[in-house]
C-alpha positions in Angstrom: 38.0 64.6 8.2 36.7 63.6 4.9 35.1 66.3 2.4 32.0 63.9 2.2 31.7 64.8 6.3 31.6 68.6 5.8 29.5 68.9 3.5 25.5 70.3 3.9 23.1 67.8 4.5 20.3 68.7 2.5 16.4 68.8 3.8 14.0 67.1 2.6 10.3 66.3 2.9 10.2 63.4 4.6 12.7 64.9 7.4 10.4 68.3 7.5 7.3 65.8 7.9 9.1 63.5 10.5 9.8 67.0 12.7 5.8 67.8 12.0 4.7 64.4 13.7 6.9 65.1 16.5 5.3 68.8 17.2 1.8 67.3 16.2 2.0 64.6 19.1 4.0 66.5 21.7 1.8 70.0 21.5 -0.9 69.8 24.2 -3.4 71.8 22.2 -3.0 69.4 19.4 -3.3 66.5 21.3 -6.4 67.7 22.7 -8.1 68.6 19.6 -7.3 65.2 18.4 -8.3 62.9 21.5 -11.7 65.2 21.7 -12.4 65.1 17.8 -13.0 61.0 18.5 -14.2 61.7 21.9 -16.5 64.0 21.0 -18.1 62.5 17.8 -17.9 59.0 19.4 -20.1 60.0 22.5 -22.6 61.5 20.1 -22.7 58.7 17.9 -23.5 56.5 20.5 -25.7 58.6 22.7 -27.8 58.7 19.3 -27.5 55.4 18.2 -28.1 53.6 21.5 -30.9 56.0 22.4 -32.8 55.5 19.1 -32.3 51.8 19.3 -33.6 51.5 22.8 -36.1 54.3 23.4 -39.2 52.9 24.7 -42.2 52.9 23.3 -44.4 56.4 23.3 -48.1 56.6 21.9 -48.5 57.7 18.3 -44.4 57.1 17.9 -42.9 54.3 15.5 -39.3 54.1 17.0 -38.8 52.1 13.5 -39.8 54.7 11.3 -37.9 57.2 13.2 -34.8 55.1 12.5 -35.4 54.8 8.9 -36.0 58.6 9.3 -32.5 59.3 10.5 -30.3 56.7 9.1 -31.9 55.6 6.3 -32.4 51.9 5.1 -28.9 50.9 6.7 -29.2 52.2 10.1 -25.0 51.8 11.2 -23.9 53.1 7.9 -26.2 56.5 8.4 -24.5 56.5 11.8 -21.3 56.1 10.3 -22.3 58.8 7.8 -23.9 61.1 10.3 -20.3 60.6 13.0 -18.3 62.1 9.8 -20.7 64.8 9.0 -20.4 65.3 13.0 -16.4 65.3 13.2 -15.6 68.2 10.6 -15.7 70.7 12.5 -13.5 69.1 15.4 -10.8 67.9 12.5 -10.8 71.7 10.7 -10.1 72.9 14.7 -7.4 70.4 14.4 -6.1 71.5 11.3 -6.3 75.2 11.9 -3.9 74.6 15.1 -1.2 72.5 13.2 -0.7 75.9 11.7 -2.0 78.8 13.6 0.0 77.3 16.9 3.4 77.7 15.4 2.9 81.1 13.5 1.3 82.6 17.1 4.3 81.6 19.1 7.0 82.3 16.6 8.1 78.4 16.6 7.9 78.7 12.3 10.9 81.6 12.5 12.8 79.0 14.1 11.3 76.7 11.2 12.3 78.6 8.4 15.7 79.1 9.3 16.7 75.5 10.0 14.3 74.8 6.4 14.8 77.8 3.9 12.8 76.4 1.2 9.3 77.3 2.6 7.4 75.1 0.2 8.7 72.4 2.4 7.7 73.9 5.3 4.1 74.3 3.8 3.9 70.4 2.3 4.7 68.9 5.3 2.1 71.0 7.5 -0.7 70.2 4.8 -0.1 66.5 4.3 0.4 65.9 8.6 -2.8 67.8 9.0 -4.9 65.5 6.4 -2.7 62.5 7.8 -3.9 63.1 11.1 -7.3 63.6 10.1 -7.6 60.4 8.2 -6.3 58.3 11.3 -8.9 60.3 13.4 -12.0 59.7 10.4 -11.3 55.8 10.5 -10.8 55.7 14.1 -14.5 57.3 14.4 -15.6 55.0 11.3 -14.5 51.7 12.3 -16.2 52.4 16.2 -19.2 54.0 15.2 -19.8 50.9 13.1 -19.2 48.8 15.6 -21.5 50.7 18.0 -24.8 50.8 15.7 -24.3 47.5 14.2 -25.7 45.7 17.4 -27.6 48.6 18.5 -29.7 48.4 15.2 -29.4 44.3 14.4 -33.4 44.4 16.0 -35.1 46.9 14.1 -32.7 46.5 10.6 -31.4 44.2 8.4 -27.2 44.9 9.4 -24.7 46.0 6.8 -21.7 44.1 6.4 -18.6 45.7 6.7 -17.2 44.2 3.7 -19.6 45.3 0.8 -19.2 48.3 -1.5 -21.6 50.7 0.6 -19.7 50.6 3.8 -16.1 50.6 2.4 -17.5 53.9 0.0 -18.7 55.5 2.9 -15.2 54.8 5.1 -13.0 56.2 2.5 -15.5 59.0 0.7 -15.9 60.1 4.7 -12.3 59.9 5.4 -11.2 62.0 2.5 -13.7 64.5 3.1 -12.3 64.7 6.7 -9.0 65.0 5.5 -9.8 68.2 3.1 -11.3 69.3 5.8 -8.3 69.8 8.0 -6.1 70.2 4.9 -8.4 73.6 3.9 -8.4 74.5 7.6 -4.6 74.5 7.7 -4.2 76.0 4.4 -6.5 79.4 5.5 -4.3 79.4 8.6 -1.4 80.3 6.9 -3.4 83.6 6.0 -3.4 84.5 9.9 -0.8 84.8 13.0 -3.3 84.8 15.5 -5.0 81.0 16.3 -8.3 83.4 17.3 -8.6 84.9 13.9 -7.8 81.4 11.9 -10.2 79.8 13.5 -12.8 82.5 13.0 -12.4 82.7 9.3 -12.3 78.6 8.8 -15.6 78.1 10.1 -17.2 80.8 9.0 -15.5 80.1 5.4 -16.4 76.2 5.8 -19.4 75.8 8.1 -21.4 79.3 7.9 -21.1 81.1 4.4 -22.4 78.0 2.5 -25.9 77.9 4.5 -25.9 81.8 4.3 -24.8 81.6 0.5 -27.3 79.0 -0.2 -30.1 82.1 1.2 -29.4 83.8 -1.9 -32.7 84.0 -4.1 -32.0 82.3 -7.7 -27.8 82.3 -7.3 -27.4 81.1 -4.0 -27.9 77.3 -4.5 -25.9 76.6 -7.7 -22.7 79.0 -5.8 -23.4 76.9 -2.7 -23.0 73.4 -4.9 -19.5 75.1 -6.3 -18.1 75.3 -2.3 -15.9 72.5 -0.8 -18.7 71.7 2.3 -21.0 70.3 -1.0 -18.5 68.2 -2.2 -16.9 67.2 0.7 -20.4 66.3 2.0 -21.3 64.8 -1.3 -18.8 62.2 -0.9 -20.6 60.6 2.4 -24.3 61.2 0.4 -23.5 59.2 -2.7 -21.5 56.7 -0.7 -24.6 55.6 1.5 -26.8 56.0 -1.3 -24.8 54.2 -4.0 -24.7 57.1 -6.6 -21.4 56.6 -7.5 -21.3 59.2 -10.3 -21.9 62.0 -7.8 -19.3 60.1 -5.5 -16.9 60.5 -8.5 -17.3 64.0 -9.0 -17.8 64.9 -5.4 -13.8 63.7 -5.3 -13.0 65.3 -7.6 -14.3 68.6 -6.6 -13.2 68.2 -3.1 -9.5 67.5 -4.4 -9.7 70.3 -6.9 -10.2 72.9 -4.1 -7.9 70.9 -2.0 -4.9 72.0 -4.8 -5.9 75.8 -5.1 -6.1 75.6 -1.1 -2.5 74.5 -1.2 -1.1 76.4 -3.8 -2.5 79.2 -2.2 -1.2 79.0 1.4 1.9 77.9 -0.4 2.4 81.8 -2.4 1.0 83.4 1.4 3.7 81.9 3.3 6.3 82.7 1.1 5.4 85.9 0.5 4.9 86.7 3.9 7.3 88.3 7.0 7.0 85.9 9.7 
């Protein structure tokens, strides 16, 4: 037997990632959370397209300007918009569970000791969680498009899929999506218990930011400073063309995506499993 053959092979991320996929496909909660976030978000989009499109006539009601109300100018692209709004909270379940699953049933002992270097461990959770939630975002993108294009082609002028506006609001909506679960994974490392992490992300992401925003004088400028306004910013400027604010609403979302991972990063190594 050769020296080459004993020796250690060593780990590293794209291995720890591979293993992640595995887990993230074969857990049932996980596959749940992501067949219901399009599910979910897919049966609304259409429920609301279709039934705005097609709702008959009432006195004193323009169904038109009640579109242009909704969705704006480009009805399927303010559906599209509206769908990503709509997913978050389904993708930062998701992303909470990639995490919170395997610290409540011990599986990340079993984790550590096969990968020492816990960084690994940490990478490989974030980047699977905002993978998963990008394939989920153009998923619910590409369909809702195709649901409201034909729904809306009477009563609007349709948006091709291949202009500036449309591909800005796919991408700016799929990133924000994919901080989304990436922050949601990030606080989970905080928590053993699934219960707790999934408390604290959507009070943290979906609740303090409209109770912040309360505050007289300081409330609105802290609120703009919070990852929802940026991550939400990024679907806003995309349908209205403001790409500035697009620009910095990346850029703020992928700031906060950095100190979210740096931070569950120094919890999870500093922490007794």
């Amino acid at each position: 037997m050769s020296v080459h053959a004993l020796a250690p092979v060593r780990t590293s991320l794209p291995h720890v990632m591979r293993s992640e996929r595995i887990k993230l496909l074969s857990l049932r909660s996980t596959r749940w959370a992501l067949l219901l976030s399009v599910l979910i978000t897919l049966t609304m989009s259409a429920l609301m397209s279709v039934g705005l499109a097609f709702a008959p006539p009432e006195e004193g009601m323009d169904v038109d300007a009640l579109i242009l109300a909704t969705y704006g100018e480009r009805p399927a692209l303010g559906a599209m918009g509206q769908a990503f709004l709509t997913a978050q909270i389904l993708t930062a379940v998701l992303g909470t569970l990639i995490v919170s699953t395997d610290r409540s049933s011990g599986t990340l002992r079993t984790a550590v000791t096969a990968v020492p270097r816990r960084t690994l461990i940490v990478a490989a959770k974030l980047i699977t969680s905002a993978t998963a939630a990008i394939a989920v975002a153009v998923v619910i993108g590409v369909a809702t498009y195709a649901i409201a294009t034909p729904a809306f082609a009477a009563t609007a002028d349709p948006a091709p899929f291949f202009i500036p506006e449309t591909i800005a609001t796919l991408l700016g909506g799929s990133f924000g999506i994919a901080v989304t679960a990436l922050l949601s994974s990030a606080l989970a490392f905080f928590f053993r218990s699934t219960a707790a992490a999934l408390g604290v992300v959507l009070v943290t992401l979906f609740i303090l930011p409209s109770i912040i925003q309360l505050v007289p004088i300081v409330g609105s400028p802290i609120a703009s400073l919070l990852p929802p306004s940026f991550i939400n910013g990024l679907v806003v400027s995309a349908l209205g063309s403001d790409w500035p604010r697009m620009a910095i609403s990346f850029g703020g979302a992928a700031a906060w995506a950095a100190v979210a991972s740096l931070a569950a990063n120094w919890r999870f190594r500093r922490t007794d499993i």
